[in-house]
KOLZA-573790 format. One record per atom (N, C-alpha, C): residue in one letter; atom name; residue number from 1; x, y, z. Coordinates in Angstrom, 2 decimals, decimal comma, padded with zeros to 5 digits. Atoms other than C-alpha are relative to their C-alpha. Layout:
% residues N
<zake "A" "CA" NUM <X Y Z>>
...
END
This chain:
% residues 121
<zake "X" "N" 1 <000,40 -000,76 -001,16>>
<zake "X" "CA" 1 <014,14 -010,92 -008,01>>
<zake "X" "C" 1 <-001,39 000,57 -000,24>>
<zake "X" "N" 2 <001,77 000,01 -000,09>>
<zake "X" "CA" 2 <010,44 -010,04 -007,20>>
<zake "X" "C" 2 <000,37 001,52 -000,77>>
<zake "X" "N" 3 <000,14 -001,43 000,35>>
<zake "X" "CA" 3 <009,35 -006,53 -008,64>>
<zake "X" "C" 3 <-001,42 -000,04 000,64>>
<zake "X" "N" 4 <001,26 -000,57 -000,36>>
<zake "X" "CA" 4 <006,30 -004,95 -007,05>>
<zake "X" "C" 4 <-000,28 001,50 -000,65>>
<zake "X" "N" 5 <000,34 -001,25 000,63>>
<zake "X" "CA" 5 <004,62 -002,29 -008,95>>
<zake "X" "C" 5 <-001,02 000,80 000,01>>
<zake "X" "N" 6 <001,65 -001,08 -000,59>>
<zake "X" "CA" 6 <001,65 000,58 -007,60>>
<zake "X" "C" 6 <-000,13 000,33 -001,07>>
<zake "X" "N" 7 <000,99 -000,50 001,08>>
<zake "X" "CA" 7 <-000,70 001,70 -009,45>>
<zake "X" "C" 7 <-001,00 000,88 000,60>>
<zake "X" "N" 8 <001,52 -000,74 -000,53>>
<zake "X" "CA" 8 <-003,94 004,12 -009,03>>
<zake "X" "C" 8 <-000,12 001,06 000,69>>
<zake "X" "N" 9 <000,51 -000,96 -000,55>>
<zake "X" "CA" 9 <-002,99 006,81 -007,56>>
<zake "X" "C" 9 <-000,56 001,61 -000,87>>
<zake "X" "N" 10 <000,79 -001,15 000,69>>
<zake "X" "CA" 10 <-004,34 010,39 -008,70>>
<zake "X" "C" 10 <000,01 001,18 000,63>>
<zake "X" "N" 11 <000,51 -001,63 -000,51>>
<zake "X" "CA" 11 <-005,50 014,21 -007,65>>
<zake "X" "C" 11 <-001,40 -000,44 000,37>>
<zake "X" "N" 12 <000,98 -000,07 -000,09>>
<zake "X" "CA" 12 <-008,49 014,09 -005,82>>
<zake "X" "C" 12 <-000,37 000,96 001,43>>
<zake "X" "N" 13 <000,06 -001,04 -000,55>>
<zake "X" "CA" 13 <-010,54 016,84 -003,71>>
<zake "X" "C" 13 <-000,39 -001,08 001,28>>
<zake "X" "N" 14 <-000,22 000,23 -001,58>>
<zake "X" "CA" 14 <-010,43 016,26 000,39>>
<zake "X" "C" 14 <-001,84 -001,13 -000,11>>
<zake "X" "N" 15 <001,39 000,79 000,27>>
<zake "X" "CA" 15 <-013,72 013,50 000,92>>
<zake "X" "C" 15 <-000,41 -001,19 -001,34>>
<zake "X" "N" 16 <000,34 000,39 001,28>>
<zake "X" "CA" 16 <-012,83 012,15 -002,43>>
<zake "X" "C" 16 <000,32 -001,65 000,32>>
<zake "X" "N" 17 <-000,24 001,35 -000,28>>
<zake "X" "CA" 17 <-011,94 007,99 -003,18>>
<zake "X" "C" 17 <001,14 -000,32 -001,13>>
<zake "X" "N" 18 <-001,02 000,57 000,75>>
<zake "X" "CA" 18 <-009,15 006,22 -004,75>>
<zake "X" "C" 18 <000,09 -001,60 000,74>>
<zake "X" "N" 19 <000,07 001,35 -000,25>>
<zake "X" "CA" 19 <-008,39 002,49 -005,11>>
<zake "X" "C" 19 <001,51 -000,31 -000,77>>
<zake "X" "N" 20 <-001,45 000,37 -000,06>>
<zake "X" "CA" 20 <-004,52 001,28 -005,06>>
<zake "X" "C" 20 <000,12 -001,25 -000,37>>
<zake "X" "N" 21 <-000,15 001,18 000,59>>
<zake "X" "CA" 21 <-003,19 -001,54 -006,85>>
<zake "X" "C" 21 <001,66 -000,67 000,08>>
<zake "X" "N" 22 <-001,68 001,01 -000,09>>
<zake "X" "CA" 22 <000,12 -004,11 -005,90>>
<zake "X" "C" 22 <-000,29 -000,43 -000,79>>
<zake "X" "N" 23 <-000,49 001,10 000,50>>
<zake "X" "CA" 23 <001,32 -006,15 -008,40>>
<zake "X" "C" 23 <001,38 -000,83 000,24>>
<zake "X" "N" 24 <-001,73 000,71 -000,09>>
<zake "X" "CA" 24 <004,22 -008,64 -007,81>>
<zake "X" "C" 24 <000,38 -000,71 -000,75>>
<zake "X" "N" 25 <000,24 000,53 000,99>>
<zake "X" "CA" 25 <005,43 -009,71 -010,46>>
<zake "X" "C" 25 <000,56 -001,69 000,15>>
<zake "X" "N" 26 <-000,51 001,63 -000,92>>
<zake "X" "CA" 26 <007,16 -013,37 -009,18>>
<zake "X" "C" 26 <-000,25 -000,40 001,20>>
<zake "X" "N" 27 <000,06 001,16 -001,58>>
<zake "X" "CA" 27 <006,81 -016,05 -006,46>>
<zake "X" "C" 27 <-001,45 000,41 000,60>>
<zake "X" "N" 28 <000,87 -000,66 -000,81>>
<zake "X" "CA" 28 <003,10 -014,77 -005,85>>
<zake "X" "C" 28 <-000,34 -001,13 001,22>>
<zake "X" "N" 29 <000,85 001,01 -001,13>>
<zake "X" "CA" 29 <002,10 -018,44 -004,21>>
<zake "X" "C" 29 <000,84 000,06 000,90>>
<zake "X" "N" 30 <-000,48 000,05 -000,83>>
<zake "X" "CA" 30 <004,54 -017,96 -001,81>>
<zake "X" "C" 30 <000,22 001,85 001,06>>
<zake "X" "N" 31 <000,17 -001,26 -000,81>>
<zake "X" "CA" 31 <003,59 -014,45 -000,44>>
<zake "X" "C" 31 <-000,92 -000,58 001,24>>
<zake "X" "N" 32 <000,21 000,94 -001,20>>
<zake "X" "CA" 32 <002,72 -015,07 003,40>>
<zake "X" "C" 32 <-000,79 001,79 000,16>>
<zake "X" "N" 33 <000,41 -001,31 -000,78>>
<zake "X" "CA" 33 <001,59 -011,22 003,81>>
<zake "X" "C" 33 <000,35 001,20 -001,40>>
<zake "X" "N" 34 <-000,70 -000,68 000,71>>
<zake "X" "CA" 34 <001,55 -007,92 001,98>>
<zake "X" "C" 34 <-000,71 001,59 000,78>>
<zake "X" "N" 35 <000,18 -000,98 -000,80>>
<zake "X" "CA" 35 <001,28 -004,48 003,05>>
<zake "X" "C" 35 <000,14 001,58 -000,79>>
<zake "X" "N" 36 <-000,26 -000,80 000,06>>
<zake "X" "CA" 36 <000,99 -000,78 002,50>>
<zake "X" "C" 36 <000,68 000,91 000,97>>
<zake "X" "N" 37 <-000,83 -001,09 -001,23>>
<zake "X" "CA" 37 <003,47 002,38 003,50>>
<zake "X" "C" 37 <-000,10 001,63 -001,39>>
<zake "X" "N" 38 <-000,03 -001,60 -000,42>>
<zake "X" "CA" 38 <003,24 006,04 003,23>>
<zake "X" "C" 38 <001,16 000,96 -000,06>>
<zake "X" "N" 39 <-000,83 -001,28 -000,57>>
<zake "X" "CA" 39 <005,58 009,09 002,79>>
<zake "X" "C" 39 <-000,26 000,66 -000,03>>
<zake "X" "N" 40 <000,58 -001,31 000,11>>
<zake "X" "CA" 40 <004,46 012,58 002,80>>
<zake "X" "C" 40 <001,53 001,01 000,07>>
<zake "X" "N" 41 <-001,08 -000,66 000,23>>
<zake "X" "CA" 41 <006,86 014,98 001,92>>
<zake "X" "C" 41 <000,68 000,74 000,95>>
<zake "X" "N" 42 <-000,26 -000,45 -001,39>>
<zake "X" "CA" 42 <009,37 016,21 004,40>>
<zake "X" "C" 42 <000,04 -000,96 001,24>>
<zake "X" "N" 43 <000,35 001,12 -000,30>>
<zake "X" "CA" 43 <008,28 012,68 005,96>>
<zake "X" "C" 43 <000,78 -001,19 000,41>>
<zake "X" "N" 44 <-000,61 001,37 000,27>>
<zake "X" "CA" 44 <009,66 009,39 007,03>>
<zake "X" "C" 44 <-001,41 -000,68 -000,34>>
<zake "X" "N" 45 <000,81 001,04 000,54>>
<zake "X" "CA" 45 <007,90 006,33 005,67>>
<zake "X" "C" 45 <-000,82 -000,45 001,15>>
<zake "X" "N" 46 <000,62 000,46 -001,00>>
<zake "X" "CA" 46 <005,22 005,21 007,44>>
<zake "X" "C" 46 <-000,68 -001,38 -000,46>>
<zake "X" "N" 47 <000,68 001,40 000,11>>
<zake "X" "CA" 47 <003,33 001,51 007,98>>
<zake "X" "C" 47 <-001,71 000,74 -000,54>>
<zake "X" "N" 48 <001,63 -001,07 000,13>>
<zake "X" "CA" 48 <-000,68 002,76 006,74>>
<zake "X" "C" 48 <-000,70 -001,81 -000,06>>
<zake "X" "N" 49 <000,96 000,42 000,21>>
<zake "X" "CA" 49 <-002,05 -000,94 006,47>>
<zake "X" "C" 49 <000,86 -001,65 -000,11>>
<zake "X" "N" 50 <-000,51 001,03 000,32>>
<zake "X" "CA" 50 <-001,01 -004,95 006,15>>
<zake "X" "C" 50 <-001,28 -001,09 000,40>>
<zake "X" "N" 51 <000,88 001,17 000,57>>
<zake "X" "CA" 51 <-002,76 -008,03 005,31>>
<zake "X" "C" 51 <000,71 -001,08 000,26>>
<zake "X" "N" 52 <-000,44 001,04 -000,36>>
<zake "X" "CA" 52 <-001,82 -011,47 006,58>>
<zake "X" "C" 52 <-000,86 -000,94 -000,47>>
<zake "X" "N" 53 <001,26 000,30 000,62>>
<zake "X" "CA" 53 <-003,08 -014,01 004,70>>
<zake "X" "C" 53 <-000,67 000,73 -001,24>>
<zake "X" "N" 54 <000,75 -000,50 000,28>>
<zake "X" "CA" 54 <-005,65 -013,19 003,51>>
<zake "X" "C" 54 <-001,12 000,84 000,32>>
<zake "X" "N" 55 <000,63 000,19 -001,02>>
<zake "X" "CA" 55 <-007,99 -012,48 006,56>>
<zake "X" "C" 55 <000,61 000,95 000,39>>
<zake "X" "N" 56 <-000,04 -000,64 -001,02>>
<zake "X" "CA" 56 <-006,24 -010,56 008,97>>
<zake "X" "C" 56 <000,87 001,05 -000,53>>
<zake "X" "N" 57 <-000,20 -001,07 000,69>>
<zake "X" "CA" 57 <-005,80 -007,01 008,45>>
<zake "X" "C" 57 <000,87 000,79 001,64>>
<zake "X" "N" 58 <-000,29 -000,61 -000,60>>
<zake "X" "CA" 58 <-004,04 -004,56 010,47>>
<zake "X" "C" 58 <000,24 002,08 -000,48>>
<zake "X" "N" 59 <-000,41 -001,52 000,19>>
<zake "X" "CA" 59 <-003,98 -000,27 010,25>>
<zake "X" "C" 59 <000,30 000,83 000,74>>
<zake "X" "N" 60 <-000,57 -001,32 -000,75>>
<zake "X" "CA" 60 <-002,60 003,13 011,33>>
<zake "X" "C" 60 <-001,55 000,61 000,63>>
<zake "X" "N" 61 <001,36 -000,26 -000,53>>
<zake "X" "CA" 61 <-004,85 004,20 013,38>>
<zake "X" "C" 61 <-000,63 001,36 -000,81>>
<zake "X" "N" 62 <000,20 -001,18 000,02>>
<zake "X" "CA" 62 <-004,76 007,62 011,65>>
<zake "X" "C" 62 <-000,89 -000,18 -002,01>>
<zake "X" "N" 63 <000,52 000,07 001,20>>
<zake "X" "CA" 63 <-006,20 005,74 008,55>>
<zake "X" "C" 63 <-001,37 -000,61 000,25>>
<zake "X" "N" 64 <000,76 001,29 -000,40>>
<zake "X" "CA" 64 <-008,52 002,92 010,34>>
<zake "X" "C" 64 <-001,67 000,72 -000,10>>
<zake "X" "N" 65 <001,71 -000,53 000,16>>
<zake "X" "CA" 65 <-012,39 003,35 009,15>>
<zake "X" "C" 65 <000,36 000,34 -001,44>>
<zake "X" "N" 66 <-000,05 -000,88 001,50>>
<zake "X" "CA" 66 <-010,95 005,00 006,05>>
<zake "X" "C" 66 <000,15 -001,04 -001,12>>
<zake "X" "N" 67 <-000,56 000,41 000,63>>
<zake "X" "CA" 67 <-009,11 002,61 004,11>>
<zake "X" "C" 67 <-000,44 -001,52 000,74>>
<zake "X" "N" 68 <-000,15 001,09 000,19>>
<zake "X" "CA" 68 <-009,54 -000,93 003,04>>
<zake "X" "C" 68 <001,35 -000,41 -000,55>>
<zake "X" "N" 69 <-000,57 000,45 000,44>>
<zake "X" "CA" 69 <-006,72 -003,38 002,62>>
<zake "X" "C" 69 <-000,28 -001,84 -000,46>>
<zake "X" "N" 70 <000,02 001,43 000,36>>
<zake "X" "CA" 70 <-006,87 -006,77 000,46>>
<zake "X" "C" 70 <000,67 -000,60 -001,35>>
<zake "X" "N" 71 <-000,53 000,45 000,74>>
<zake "X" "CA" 71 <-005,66 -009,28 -001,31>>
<zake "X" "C" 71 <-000,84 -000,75 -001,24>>
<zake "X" "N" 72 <001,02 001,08 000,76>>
<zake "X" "CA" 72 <-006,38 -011,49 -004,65>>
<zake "X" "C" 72 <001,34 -000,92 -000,12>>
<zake "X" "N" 73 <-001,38 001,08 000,62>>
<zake "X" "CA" 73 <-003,41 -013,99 -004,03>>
<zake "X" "C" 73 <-000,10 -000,70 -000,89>>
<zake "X" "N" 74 <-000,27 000,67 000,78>>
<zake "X" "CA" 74 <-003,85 -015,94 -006,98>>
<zake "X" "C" 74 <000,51 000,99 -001,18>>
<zake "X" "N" 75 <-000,49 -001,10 000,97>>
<zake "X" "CA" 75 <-003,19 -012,62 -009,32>>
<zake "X" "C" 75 <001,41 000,54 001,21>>
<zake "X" "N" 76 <-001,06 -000,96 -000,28>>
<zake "X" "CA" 76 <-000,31 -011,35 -006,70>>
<zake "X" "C" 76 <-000,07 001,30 000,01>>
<zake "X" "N" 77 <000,42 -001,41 000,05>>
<zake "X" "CA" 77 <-002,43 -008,38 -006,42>>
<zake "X" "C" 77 <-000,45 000,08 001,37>>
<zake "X" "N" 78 <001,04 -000,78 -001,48>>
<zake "X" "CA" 78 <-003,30 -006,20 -003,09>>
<zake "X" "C" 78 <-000,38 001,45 -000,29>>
<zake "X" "N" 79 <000,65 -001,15 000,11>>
<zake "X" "CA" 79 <-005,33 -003,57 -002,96>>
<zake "X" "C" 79 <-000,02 001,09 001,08>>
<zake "X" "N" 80 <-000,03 -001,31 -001,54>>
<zake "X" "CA" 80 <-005,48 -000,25 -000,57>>
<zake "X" "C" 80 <-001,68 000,71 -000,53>>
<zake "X" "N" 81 <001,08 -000,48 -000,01>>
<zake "X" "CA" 81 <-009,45 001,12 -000,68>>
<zake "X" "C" 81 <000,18 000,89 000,75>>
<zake "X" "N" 82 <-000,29 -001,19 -000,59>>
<zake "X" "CA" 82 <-008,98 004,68 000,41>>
<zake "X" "C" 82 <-001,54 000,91 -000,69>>
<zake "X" "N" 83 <001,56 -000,83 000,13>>
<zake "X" "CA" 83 <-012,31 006,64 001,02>>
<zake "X" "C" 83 <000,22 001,50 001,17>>
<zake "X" "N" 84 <000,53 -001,53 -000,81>>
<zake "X" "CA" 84 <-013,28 010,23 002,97>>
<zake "X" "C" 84 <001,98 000,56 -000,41>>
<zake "X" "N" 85 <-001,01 000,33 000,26>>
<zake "X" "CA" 85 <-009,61 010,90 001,89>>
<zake "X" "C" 85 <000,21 001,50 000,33>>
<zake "X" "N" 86 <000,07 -000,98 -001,08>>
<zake "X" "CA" 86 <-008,06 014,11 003,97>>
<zake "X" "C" 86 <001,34 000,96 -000,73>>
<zake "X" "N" 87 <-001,56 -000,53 000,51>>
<zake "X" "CA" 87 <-004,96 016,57 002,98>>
<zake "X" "C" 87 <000,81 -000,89 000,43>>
<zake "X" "N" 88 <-001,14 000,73 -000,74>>
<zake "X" "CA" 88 <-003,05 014,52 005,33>>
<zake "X" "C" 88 <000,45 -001,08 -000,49>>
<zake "X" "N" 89 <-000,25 001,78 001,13>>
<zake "X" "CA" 89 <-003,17 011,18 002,94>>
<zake "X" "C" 89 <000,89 000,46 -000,92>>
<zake "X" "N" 90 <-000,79 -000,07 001,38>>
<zake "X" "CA" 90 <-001,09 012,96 000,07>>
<zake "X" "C" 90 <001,61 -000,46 000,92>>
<zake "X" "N" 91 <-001,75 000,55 -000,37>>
<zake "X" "CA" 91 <002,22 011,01 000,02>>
<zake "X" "C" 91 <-000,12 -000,43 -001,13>>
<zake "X" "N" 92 <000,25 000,84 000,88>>
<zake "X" "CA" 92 <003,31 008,72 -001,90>>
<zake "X" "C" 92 <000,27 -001,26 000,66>>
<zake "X" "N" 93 <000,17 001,28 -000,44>>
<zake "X" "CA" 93 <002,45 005,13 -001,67>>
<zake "X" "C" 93 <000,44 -001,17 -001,04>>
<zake "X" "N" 94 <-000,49 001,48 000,62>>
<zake "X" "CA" 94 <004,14 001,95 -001,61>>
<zake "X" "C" 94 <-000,41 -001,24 000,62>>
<zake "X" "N" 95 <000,37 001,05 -000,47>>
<zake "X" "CA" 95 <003,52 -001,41 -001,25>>
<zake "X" "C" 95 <001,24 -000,77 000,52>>
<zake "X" "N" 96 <-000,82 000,94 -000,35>>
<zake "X" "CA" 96 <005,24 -004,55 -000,09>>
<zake "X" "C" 96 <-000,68 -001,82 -000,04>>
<zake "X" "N" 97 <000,80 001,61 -000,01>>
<zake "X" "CA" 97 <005,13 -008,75 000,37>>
<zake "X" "C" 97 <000,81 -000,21 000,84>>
<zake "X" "N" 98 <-001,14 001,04 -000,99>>
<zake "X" "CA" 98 <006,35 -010,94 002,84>>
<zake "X" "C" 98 <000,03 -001,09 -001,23>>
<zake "X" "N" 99 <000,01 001,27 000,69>>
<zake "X" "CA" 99 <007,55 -014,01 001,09>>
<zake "X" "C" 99 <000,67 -000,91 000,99>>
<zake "X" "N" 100 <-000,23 001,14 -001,00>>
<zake "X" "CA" 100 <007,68 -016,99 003,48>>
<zake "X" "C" 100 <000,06 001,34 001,25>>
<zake "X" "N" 101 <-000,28 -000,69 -000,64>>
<zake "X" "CA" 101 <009,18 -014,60 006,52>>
<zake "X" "C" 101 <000,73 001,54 -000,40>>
<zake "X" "N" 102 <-000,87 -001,35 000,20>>
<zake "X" "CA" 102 <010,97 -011,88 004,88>>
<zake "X" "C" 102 <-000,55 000,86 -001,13>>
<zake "X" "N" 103 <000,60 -001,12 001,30>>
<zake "X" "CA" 103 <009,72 -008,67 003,22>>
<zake "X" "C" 103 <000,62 000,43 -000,73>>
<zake "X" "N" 104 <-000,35 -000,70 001,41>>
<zake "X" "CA" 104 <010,67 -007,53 000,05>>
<zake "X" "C" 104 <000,76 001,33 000,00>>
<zake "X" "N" 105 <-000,50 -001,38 -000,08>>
<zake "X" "CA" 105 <011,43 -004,32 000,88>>
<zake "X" "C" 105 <-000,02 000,18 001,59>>
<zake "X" "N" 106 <-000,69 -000,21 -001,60>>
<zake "X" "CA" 106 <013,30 -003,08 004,24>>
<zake "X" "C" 106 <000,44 001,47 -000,39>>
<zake "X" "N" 107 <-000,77 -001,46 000,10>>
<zake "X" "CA" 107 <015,12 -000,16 005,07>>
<zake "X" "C" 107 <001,14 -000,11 -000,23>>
<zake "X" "N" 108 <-001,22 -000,16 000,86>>
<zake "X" "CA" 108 <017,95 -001,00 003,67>>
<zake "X" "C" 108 <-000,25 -000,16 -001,40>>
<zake "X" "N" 109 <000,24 000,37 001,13>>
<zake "X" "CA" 109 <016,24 -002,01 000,07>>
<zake "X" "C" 109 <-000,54 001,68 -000,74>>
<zake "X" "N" 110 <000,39 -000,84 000,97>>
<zake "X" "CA" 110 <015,27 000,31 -002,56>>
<zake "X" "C" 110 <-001,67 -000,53 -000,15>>
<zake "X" "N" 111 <001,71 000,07 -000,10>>
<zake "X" "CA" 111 <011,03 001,19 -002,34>>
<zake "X" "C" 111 <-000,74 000,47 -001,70>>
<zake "X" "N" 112 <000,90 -001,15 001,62>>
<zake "X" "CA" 112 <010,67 002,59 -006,19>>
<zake "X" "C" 112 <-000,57 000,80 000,21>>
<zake "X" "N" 113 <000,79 -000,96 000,59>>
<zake "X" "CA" 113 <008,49 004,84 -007,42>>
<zake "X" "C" 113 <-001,47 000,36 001,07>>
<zake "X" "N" 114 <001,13 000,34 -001,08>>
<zake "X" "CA" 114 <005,38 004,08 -005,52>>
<zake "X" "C" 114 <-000,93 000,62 -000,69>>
<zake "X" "N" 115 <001,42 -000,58 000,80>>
<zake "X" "CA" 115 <002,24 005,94 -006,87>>
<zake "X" "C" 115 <-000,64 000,98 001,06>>
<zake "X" "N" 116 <000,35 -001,49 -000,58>>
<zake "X" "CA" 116 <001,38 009,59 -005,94>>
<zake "X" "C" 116 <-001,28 000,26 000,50>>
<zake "X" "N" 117 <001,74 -000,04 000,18>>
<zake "X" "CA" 117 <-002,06 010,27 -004,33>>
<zake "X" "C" 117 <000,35 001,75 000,34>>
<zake "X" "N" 118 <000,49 -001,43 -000,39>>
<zake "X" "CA" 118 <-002,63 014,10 -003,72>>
<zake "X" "C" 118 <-001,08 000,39 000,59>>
<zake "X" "N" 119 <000,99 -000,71 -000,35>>
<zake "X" "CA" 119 <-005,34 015,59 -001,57>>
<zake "X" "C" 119 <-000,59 001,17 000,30>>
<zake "X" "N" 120 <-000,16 -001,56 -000,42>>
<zake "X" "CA" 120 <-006,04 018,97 -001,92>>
<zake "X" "C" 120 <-001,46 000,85 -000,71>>
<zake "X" "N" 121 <001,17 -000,47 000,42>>
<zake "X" "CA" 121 <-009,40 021,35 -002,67>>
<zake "X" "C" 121 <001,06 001,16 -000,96>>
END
């Protein structure tokens, strides 16, 4: 079974930058899509970003301008580029993959750990 594992997040002051890291660890040539999500404490999970392909990107609007999302499909790595970065970004963040049609993680699956960002002066 696949494992996906975040990386990169940190403490940083409101305006600050951070750069997010997927790994998956199996089946990368057959990832069709991969994506970031969001909780903030108190929170449901939110969608913040997805990648199709390689090419076509999609975001929350409440991130869009801020944050880059991409891939390096031959490593099974995606990235989240998070810049001007606001109180409102601290959650914690997880990733995901489609493989062929079906994502990795649902709401019925278990999301791990995910990787903490904090934004606070």
């Amino acid at each position: 079974q696949v494992q996906l594992v975040e990386s990169g997040g940190g403490s940083v002051q409101p305006g600050g930058s951070l750069r997010l890291s997927c790994e998956a660890s199996a089946n990368k040539h057959y990832i069709t899509a991969m994506a970031w999500h969001r909780q903030a404490p108190g929170q449901e999970r939110e969608l913040v970003a997805t990648i199709i392909s390689t090419r076509h990107t999609t975001y929350a609007d409440s991130v869009k301008g801020r944050f880059t999302i991409s891939r390096d499909a031959a490593k099974g790595m995606a990235y989240l580029e998070m810049t001007s970065l606001k109180p409102d970004d601290t959650a914690v963040y997880y990733c995901n993959a489609r493989f062929g049609s079906a994502w990795a993680r649902t709401s019925t699956t278990s999301w791990g750990q995910g990787t903490q960002v904090t934004v606070s002066s």
